[in-house]
C-alpha positions as CSV (number, residue, x, y, z in Angstrom):
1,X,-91.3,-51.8,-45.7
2,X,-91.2,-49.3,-48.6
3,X,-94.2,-46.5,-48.7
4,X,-95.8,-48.3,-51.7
5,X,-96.4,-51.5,-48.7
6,X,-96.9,-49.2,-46.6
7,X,-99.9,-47.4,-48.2
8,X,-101.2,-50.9,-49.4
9,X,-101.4,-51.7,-45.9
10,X,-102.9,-49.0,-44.8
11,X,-105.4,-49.1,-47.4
12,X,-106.3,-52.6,-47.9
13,X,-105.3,-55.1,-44.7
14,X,-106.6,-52.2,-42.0
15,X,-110.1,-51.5,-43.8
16,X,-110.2,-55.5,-44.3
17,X,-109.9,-55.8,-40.9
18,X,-112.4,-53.2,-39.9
19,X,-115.1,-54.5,-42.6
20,X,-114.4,-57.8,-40.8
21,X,-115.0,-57.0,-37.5
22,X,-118.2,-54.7,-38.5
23,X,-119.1,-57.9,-40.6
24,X,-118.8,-60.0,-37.3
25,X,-120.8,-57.3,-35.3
26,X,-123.3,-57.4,-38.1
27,X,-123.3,-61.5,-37.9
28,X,-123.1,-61.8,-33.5
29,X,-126.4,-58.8,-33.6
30,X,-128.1,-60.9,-36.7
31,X,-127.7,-64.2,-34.6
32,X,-129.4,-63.0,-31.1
33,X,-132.6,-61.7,-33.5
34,X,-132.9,-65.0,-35.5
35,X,-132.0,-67.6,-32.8
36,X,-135.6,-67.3,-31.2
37,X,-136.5,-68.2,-35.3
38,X,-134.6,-70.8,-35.0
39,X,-136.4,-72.4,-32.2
40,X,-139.4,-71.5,-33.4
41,X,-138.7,-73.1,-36.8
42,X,-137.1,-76.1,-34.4
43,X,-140.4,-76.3,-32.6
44,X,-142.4,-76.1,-35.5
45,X,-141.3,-79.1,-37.4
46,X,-141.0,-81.4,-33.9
47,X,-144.8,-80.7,-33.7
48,X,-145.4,-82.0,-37.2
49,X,-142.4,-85.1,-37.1
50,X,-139.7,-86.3,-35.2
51,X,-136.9,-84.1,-35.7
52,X,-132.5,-85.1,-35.4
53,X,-129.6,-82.5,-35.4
54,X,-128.2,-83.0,-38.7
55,X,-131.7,-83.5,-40.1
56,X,-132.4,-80.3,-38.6
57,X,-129.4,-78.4,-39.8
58,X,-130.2,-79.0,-43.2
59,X,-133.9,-78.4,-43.2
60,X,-133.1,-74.9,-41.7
61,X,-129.9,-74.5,-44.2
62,X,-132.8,-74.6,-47.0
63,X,-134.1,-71.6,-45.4
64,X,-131.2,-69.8,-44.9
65,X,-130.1,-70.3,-42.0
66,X,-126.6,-71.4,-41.0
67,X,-125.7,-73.3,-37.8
68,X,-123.1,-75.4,-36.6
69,X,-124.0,-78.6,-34.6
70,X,-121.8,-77.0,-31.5
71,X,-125.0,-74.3,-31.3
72,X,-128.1,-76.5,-32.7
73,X,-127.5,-79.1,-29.7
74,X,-127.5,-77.0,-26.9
75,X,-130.4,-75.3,-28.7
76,X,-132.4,-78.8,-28.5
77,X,-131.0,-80.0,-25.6
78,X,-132.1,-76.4,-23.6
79,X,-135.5,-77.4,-25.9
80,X,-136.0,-80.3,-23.9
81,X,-135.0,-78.9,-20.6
82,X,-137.5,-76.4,-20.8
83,X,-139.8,-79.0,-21.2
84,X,-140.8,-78.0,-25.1
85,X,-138.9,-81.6,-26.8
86,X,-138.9,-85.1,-25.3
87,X,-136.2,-87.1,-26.9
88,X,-136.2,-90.1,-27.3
89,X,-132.9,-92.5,-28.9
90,X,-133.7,-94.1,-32.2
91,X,-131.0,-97.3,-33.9
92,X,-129.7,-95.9,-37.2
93,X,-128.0,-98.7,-39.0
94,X,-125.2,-99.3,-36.4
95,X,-125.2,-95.9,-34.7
96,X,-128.2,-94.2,-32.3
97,X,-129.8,-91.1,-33.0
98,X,-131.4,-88.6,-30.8
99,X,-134.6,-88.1,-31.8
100,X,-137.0,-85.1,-30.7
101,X,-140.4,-84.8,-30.4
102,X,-142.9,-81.4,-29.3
103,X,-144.5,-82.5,-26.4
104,X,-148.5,-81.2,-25.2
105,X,-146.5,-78.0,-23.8
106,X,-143.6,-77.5,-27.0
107,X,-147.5,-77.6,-28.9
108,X,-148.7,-75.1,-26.8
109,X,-146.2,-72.7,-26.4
110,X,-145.9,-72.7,-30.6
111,X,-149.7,-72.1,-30.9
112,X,-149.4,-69.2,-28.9
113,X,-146.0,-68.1,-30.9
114,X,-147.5,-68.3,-34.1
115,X,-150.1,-65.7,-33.0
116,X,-147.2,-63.3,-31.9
117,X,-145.5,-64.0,-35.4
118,X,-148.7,-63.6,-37.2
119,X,-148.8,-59.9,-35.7
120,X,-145.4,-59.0,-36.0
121,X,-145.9,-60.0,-39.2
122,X,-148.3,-58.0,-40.2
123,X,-146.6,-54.9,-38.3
124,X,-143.6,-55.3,-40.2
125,X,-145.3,-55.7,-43.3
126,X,-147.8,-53.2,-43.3
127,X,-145.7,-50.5,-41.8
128,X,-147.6,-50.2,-38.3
């Protein structure tokens, strides 16, 4: 390796590496905050109609949100386990689709989560 690959190296392959893995931190601490979002925003429209994966993964890719079906179906199947979404299957064309509904305690637990958001909200807002 001659010193001019060896600078380059140095300067341009290790710091990519390091921005990387800071960029991954940054990601891995940015998912853990906005995955109780996510289930919020999950509960929220389950309440209003029934809700699929992919459906899902594009309603929350319109806000901004990215997310893979490998994390969004554990998300809705541990949904339903906790007794939040009843699913139900539903005959698309040839295929069957899991479709998820809130059920009397997925509504209750997102009334009371919207009065938590409503303060943080505000908190974070106004500087509290």
């Amino acid at each position: 390796m001659t010193s001019g690959a060896i600078v380059y190296y140095t300067l341009f392959i290790r710091n990519r590496t390091s921005k990387t893995k800071f960029d991954q931190d940054e990601l891995s601490a940015g998912r853990d905050l906005y995955s109780g979002l996510i289930r919020l925003h999950v509960l929220h429209h389950a309440v209003e109609e029934p809700v699929f994966g992919l459906g899902m993964i594009e309603e929350l890719a319109r806000h901004g949100y990215r997310i893979s079906p490998g994390s969004l179906y554990p998300l809705l199947h541990g949904l339903e386990s906790k007794g939040y979404l009843r699913s139900r299957e539903q005959r698309n064309g040839k295929s069957l689709r899991k479709v998820y509904r809130a059920t009397p305690l997925g509504r209750k637990v997102l009334l009371a989560a919207k009065s938590k958001v409503r303060e943080l909200f505000r908190e974070l807002m106004e500087g509290r």
